[in-house]
BALUMMI-85977 format. One line per field, with one value per residue (C-alpha): residue in one letter; x, y, z. Coordinates in nm, 3 decimals. Layout:
BEGIN
code <- c(A_...);
px <- c(X_...);
py <- c(Y_...);
pz <- c(Z_...);
END
This chain:
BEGIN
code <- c(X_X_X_X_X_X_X_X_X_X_X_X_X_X_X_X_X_X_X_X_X_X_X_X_X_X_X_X_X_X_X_X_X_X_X_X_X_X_X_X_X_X_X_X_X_X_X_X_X_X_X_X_X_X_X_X_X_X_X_X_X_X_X_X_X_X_X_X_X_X_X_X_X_X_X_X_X_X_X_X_X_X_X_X_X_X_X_X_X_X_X_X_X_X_X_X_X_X_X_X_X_X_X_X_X_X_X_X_X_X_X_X_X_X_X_X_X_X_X_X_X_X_X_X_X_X_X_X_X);
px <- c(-6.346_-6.064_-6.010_-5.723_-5.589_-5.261_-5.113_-4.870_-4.711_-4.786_-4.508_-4.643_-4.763_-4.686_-4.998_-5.126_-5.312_-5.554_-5.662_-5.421_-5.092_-4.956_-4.628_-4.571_-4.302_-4.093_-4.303_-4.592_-4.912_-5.218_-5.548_-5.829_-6.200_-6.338_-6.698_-6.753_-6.556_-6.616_-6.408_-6.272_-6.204_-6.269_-6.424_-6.426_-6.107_-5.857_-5.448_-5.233_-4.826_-4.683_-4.354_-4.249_-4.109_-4.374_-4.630_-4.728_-5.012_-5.307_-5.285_-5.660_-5.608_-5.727_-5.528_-5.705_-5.864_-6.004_-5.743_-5.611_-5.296_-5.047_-4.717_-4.463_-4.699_-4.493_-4.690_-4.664_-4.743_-4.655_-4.308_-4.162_-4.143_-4.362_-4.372_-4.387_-4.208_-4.195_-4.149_-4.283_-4.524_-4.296_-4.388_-4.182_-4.202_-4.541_-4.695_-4.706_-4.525_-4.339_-4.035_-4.070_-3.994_-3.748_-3.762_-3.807_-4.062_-4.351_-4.731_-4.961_-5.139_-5.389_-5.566_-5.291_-5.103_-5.142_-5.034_-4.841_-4.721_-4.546_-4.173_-4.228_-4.360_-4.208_-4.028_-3.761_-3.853_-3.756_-3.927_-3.714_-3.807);
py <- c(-2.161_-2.112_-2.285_-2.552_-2.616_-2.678_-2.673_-2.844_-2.870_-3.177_-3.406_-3.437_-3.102_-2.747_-2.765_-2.694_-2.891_-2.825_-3.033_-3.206_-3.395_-3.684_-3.882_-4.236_-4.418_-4.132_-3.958_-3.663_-3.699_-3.463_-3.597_-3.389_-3.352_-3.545_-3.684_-3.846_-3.850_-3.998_-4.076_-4.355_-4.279_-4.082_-4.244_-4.058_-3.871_-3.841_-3.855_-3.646_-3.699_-3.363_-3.192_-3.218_-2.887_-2.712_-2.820_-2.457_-2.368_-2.141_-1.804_-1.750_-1.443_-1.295_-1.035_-0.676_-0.865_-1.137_-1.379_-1.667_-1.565_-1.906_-1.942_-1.928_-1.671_-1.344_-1.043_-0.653_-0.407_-0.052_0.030_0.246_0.597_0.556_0.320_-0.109_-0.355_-0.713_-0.991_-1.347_-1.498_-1.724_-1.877_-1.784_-1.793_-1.924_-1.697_-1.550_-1.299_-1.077_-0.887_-0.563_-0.272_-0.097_-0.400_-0.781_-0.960_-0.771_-0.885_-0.947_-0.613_-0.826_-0.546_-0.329_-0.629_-0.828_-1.178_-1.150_-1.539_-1.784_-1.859_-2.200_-2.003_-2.065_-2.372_-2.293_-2.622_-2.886_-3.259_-3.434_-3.825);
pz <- c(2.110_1.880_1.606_1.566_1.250_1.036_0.692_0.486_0.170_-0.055_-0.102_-0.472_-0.571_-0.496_-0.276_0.103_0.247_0.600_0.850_1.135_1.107_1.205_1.187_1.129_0.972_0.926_0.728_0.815_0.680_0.678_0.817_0.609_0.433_0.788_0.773_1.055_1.375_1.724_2.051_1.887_1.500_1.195_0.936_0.574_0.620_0.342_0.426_0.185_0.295_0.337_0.360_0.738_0.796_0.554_0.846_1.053_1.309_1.237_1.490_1.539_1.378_1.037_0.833_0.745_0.427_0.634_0.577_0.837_0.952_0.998_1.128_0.878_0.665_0.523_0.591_0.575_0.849_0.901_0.947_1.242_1.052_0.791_0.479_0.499_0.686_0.576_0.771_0.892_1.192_1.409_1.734_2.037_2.389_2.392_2.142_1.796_1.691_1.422_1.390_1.380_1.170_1.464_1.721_1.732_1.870_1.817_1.920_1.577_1.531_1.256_1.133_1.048_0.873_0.508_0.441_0.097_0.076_0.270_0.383_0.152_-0.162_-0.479_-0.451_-0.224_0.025_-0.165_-0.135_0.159_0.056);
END
């Protein structure tokens, strides 16, 4: 079975948080650290509002250092002809994918790639309250 989870950026700190989102009032919220869940509820589980567009899917897939792999994640990979291409996991058509060194949309090759940071690193999303 794969496993399902998201991210997002605290609205309060420079932060991710991991677990699954959910909208309500305008706002995007992360559901996370779950104790106890049945078909009806989840009882124990901590909400932590998060930057809306911050909020990106885990591939299923691990880096070659064993790392989860999420959309929105900048990563390096061999480049066509030698050296290292950098670019970012997007989700297209149905699928993940990269850009590639020569070409765009380019499967995930994993084991040949290395998540270096994040399209939200650094500050450049900015709070939108």
């Amino acid at each position: 079975m794969r496993k399902i989870i998201f991210r997002g950026k605290r609205t309060d700190k420079d932060e991710w948080v991991y677990g699954v989102p959910f909208f309500e009032d305008d706002r995007c919220y992360m559901i996370h650290d779950l104790f106890i869940c049945d078909e009806y509820q989840c009882t124990g589980a901590t909400n932590t509002e998060v930057i809306p567009r911050t909020v990106t899917e885990f591939t299923g897939l691990y880096d070659k250092n064993d790392k989860e792999i999420y959309e929105g994640d900048v990563v390096t990979m061999p480049a066509y002809g030698g050296g290292k291409h950098t670019t970012f996991v997007y989700f297209k058509n149905g699928k993940f994918a990269v850009n590639g060194s020569h070409y765009y949309f380019k499967d995930i090759h994993p084991g040949k790639m290395e998540v270096i940071g994040t399209m939200f690193d650094k500050g450049e999303v900015e709070n939108e309250q």
